[in-house]
N, C-alpha and C positions, 0 to 999 in steps of 0.2 A: 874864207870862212874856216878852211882848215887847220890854220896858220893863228888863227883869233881860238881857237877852241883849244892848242897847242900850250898857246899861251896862258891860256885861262888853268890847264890844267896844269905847271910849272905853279903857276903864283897860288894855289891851291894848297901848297903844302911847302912850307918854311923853307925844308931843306934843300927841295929841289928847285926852289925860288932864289935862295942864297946861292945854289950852287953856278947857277946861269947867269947871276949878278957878281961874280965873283971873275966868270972867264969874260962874260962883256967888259967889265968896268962900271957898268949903269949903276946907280942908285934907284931904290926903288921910286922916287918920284920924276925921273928921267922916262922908265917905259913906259908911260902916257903917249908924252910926245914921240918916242921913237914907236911907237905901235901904229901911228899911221905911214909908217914908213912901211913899203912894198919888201925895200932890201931888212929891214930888220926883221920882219916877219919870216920873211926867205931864213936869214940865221937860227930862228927860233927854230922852224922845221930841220936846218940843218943840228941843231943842238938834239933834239929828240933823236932826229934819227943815226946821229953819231953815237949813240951807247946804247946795246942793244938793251940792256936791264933797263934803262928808260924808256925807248922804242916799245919793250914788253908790255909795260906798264899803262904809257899811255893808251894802246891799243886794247886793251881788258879792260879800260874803263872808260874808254870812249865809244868801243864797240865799234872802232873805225877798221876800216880796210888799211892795212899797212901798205899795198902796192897803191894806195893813195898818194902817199904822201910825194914821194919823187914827182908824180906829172905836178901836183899843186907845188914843191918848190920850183917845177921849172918855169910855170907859172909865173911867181914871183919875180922872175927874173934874174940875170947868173951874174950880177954885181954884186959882189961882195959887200957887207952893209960893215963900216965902222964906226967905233963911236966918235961925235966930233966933242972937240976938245980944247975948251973957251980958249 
């Protein structure tokens, strides 16, 4: 749920949506289907939590606990999620 709310709040504001579509490869009609993927979800959290001025941000506005986030990626599981590639 964490990981879905992560996501929610990336595609909430253009730039930080382009910015994550930018280092995945995705298109925006691609994270549909990668969103039910476990290991993309896992990146998503690894994206947030890779830059603290993101990391800041999501946390002030989601009012989530930042020591969240690590158990919910391990969660996810420690496979690296890539994009695949017709």
């Amino acid at each position: 749920m964490l990981a879905i709310q992560a996501l929610a709040f990336l595609a909430a504001d253009p730039e930080r949506l382009n910015r994550f579509l930018e280092l995945t490869g995705l298109g925006v009609d691609e994270i549909r289907a990668a969103a039910s993927e476990p290991h993309f979800l896992a990146a998503v959290l690894d994206h947030i939590a890779g830059y603290e001025p993101l990391l800041r941000d999501f946390v002030a506005e989601t009012d989530i606990d930042p020591l969240s986030i690590a158990p919910a990626r391990a969660a996810l599981g420690s496979k690296n999620w890539e994009r695949e590639v017709p």
